[in-house]
N, C-alpha and C positions, 0 to 999 in steps of 0.2 A: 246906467239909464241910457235910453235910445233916443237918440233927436229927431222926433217928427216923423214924418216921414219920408224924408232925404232918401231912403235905400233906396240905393240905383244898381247896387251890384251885391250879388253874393257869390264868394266866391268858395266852393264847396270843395273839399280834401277828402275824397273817398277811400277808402280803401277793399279793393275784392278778392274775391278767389277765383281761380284758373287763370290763362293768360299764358303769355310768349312774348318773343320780340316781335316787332312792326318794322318793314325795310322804307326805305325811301322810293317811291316810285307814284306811278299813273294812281288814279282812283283803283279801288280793289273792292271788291266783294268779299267777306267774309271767309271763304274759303283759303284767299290767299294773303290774308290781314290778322294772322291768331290774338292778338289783342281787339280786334273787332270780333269777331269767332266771339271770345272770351264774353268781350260784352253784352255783343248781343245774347250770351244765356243765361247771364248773370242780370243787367238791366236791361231788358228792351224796352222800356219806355225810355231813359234814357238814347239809345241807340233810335226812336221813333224822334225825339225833339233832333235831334243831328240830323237826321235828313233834310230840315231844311233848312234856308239859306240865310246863317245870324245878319239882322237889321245893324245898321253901324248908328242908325240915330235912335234912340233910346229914352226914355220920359224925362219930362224935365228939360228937354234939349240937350242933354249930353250925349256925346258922341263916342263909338267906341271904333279901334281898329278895323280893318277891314281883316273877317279872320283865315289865320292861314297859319302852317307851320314856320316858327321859327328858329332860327339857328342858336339859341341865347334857352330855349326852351324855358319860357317864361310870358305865360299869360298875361295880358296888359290890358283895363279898360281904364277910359277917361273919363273921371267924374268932377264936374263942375271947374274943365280943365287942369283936374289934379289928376296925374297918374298913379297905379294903384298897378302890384304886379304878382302873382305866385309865381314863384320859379318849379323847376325838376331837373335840382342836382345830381342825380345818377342816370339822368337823360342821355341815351346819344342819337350823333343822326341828323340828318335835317326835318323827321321826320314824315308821315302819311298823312294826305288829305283824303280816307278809302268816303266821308260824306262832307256833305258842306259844311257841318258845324263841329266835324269832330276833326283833329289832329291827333295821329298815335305817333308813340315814339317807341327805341326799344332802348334798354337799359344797359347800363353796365355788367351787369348780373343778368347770365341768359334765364335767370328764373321768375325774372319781371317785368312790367311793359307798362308806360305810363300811357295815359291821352292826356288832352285839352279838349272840354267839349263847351260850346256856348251858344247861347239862346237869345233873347232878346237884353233879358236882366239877368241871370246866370251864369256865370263860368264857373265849371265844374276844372277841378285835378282829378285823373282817376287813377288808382293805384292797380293794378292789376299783378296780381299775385299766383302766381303757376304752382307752388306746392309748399311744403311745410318746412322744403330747407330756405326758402326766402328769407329775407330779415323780417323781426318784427316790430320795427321802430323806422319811419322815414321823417324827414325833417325838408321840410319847405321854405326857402327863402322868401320873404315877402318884401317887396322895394310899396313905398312909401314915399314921399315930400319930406323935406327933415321939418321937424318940429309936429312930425305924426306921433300917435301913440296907439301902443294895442291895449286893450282891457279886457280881460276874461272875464264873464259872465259866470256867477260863482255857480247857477242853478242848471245852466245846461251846456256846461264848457265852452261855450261861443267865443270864436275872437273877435273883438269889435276896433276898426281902426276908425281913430278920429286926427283930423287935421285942426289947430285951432279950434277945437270943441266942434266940430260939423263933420256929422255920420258922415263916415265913405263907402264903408262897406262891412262885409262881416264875413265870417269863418267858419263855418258847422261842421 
């Protein structure tokens, strides 16, 4: 069961088709960002919310990072001063800021290309997948406050983490 309406973040594990690595550099346009490329023809509505600029104060008065690529490749937002993290362990790179609200990275495996995209109450993982020799199983680190818990949602595979019984966020 879900508490109230606490959700302040959802943090989404996609997974797509097409894609490439992303290099580290200035903003980039599509052309020269093949995990942008990628996304934009896969989701452009997605690729539409990243253009602009994720708000760091967020309902509720929580507060979230000021976002950007990081070196640890590990989304972070702050709920009710508890942090809450997905990672992407076959990330490398310092990764791409090619919009404001998306960060790509490229992989260990040139057949894959992750982002971070984020919105106001959203942070998206996005898996970007270049062809059918890719894996097909990724595993996302999630950091947590200790004495958190995940619960799967039997009817629509959700992960729901709670701190002390108080919604933090969730997993689609």
């Amino acid at each position: 069961m879900r508490i109230g309406k606490r959700a302040i973040v959802t943090l989404l594990a996609a997974t797509l088709t097409l894609g490439a690595a992303a290099s580290y550099g200035t903003p980039a346009v599509a052309d020269e960002d093949p995990a942008l490329a990628a996304l934009t023809q896969v989701v452009p509505d997605i690729i539409e919310e990243a253009k602009a600029e994720p708000p760091t104060e967020i309902p509720d008065g929580n507060v979230q990072r000021v976002f950007s690529a990081v070196t640890d490749h590990t989304l972070r937002v702050d709920v009710s001063d508890i942090e809450v993290g997905i990672g992407l362990p076959e990330a490398t790179g310092a990764g791409n800021r090619p919009l404001p609200g998306l960060v790509t990275y490229s992989a260990t495996r040139s057949d894959v290309a992750f982002a971070h995209q984020r919105t106001g109450q959203i942070g998206r993982v996005l898996t970007v997948i270049k062809g059918a020799s890719a894996p097909t199983e990724y595993r996302f680190p999630i950091t947590a406050p200790e004495g958190s818990t995940l619960e799967v949602e039997e009817d629509d595979q959700t992960v729901i983490i709670y701190n002390n019984d108080i919604y933090l966020a969730e997993i689609d």
